[in-house]
Structure formats: C-alpha cells, structure tokens
C-alpha distance (Angstrom), angle and dihedral (degrees) to the residues before:
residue distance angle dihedral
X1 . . .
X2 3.77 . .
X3 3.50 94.5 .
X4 3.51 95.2 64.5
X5 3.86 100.6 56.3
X6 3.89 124.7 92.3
X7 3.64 97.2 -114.4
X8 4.00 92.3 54.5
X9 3.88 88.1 56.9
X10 4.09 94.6 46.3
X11 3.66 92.4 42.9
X12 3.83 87.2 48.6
X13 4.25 91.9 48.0
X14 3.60 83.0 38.2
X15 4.06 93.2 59.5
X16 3.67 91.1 52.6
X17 3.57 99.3 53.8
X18 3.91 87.4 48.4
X19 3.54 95.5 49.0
X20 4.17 99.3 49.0
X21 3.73 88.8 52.7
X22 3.69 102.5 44.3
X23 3.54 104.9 19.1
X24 3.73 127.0 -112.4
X25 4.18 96.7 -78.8
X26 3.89 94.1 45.4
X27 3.88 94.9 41.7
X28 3.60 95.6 93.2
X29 3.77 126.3 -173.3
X30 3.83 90.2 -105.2
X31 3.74 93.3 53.6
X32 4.16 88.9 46.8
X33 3.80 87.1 45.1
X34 3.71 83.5 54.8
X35 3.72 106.8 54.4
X36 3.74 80.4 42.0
X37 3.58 100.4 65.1
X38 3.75 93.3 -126.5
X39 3.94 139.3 104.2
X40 3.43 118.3 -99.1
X41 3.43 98.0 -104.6
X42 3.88 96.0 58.1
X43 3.16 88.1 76.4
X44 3.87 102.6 64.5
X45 3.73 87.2 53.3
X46 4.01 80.9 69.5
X47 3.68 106.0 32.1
X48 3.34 141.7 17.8
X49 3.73 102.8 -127.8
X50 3.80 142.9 -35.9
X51 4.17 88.1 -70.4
X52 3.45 87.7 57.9
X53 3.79 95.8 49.5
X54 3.69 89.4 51.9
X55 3.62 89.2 57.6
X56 3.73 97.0 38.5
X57 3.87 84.8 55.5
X58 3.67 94.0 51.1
X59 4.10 91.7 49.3
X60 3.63 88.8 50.6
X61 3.53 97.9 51.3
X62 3.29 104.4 26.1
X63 3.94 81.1 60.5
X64 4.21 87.1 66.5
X65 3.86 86.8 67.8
X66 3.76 100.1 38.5
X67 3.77 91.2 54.3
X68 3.62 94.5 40.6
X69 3.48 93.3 47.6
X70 4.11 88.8 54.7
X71 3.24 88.6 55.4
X72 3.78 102.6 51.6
X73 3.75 85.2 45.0
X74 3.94 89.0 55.4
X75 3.79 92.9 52.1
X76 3.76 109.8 33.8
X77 3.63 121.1 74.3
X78 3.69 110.2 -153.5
X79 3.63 138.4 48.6
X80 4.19 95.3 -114.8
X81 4.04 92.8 52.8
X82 3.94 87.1 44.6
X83 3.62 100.6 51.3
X84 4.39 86.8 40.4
X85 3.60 93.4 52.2
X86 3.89 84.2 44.9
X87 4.14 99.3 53.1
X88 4.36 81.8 37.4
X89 3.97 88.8 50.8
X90 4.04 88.7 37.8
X91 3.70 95.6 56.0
X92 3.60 98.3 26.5
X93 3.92 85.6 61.3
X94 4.06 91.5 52.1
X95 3.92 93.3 43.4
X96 3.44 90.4 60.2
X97 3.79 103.7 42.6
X98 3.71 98.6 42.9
X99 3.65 91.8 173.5
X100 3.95 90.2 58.5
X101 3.50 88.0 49.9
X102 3.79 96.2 62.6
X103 4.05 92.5 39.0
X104 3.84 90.2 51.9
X105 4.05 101.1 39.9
X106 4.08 97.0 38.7
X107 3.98 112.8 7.6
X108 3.36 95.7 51.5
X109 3.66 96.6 42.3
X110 4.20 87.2 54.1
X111 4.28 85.5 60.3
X112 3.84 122.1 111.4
X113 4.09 124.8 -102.5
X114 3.67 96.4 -98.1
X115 4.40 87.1 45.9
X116 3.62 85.9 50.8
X117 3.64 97.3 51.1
X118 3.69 90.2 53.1
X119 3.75 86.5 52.7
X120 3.70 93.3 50.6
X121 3.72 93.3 53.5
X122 3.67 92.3 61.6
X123 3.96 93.0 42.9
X124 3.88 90.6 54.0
X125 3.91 85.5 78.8
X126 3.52 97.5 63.7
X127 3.47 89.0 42.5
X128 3.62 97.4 58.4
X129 3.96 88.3 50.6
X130 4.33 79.6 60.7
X131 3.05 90.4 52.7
X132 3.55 108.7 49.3
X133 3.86 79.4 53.6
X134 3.61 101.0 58.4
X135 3.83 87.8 41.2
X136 3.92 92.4 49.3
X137 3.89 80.9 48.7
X138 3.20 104.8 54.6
X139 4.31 95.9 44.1
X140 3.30 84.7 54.7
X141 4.47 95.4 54.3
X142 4.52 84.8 -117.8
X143 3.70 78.6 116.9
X144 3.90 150.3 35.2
X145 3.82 103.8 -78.5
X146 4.16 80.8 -149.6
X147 3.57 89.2 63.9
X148 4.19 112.2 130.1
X149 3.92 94.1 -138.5
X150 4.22 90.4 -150.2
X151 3.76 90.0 52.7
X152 3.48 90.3 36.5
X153 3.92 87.5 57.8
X154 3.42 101.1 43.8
X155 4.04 92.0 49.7
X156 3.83 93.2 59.7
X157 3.88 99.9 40.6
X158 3.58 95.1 37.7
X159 4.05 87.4 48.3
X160 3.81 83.7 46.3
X161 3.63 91.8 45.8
X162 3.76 95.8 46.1
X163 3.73 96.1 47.1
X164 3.78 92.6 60.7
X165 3.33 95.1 37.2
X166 3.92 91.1 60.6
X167 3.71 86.8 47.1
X168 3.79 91.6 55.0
X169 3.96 95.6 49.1
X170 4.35 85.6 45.8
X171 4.13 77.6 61.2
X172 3.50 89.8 -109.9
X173 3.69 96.5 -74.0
X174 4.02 101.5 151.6
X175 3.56 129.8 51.2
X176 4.02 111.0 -86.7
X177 3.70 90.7 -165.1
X178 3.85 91.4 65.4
X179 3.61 96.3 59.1
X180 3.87 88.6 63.3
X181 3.93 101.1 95.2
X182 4.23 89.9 38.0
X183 3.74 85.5 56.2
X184 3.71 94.3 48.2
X185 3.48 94.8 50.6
X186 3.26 101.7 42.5
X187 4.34 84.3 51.5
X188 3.72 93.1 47.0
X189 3.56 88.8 55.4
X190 3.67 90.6 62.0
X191 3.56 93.5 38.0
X192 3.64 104.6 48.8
X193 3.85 127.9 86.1
C-alpha cells in the first residue's frame, strides 16, 4: 500500500509545507516535489494530482486527532475531561505544526464544493468520536438531556475551529494551547444542564 512507504509520508509533509507558503493554487506539484526531495514525477506514482494531495494531507493528519481522540476517550471517564483533553489535544496538535494550521484553517477553506466534500468525508470520523461523547454525556445526566446532538456538534468544533482560526489570521502570536480551559468552560456552560 502506498500509504505505508516513506516517500508517501515525505511527499505528504512535503505538500503542507508547500501549500502554507504559497498558498494552495500557486503550490504546484513541482514546488511540492521540491521541498520533498523528489522529481516531479514521483509524485504521480502516489497521487493523482494536487486535489488528491490536498486530501491525502487532510487523511493523514486528520488521522493525528482521530487516534488521539480514541485514546482520550479510552482513558477519561467523564464527558468534561473528554471534551478538555479534546480542545488541549486539538490545539496542541495546530501549535505545533504551524504549517498544518494555516493549510487546515485557510487553504482548505479556499477549495471547490466537490474538494470540500472529499474533505468532509474524512472529518465525519472525528466527528462521530464528538458525538459519541456528547451522547455518552448526556445518558449519563454530565449534560442537558435537551441537547440537539447536530447542533451540539457543530457548536464545539466550530468554536474549536474558530478559535484557532482567529489565532492563525493574528499570525499566531499568542499561545493557542492556553485558550484550552477558557474554551472548555465557556462550552460546558452551554452544554451542561
């Protein structure tokens, strides 16, 4: 399987290096080929062209939170902790990789519908892991019983989303990380009975 070999994973790092520099429409194949370290044509033994890199780079990484998030729903207990260690992991993840940051809060944002739907389909995993924690929360009286699990969802990522997207347009000039429990507190207070 191509995603398993080295290359695949450089080209893939590569791509999102390219992309936060230049922008997704002037990041061309050559230039991710480039920062790679390959020729050109390596990379269409990988992918099929720069769409599909986009989305390959969003599986890839967007696989760091899913499997994170599994795990913090493995080890915490309750609802609150979860969806702390969640924002924490979320932003944590970002800080770190400022280059992701930019390609996931603006590039990707700048793609067409049928990009975007691509895109979705590999968010909808993480998504479900939300909300199986919201649900869990709310059997177990954490959380409003009255609670609209969609809008529930979209509140928390798209406060999540928002929060580091802010902190990417300010250039990144504050610490992300620190925002975590202000974020979770001001969620819970929504989310609480």
């Amino acid at each position: 399987m191509k995603r398993d070999k080295p290359k695949y994973k450089q080209i893939v790092d590569a791509a999102v290096i390219a992309i936060a520099e230049n922008g997704y429409h002037q990041a061309q194949v050559s230039k991710i080929a480039k920062e790679a370290g390959v020729a050109d044509g390596t990379i269409y033994l990988y992918f099929k062209n720069k769409e599909d890199i986009l989305v390959s780079v969003f599986r890839e990484k967007m696989s760091i939170f899913t499997q994170n998030l599994e795990t913090i729903i493995e080890k915490e207990t309750t609802a609150s902790v979860r969806l702390l260690k969640m924002i924490e992991n979320h932003f944590r993840v970002l800080h770190e990789d400022r280059h992701l940051a930019i390609v996931t809060q603006l590039e990707l944002r700048q793609s067409g519908k049928q990009l975007r739907l691509r895109i979705n389909e590999v968010l909808r995993e993480y998504l479900n892991l939300l909300d199986g924690i919201l649900k869990e929360g709310i059997e177990r009286k954490e959380l409003d019983e009255s609670l609209d699990i969609r809008l529930s969802r979209q509140m928390v990522f798209g406060t999540i989303d928002e929060t580091i997207t802010s902190w990417v347009m300010n250039e990144q000039k504050y610490d992300l990380i620190e925002l975590s429990p202000k974020v979770h507190r001001l969620i819970m207070k929504a989310l609480q009975p």
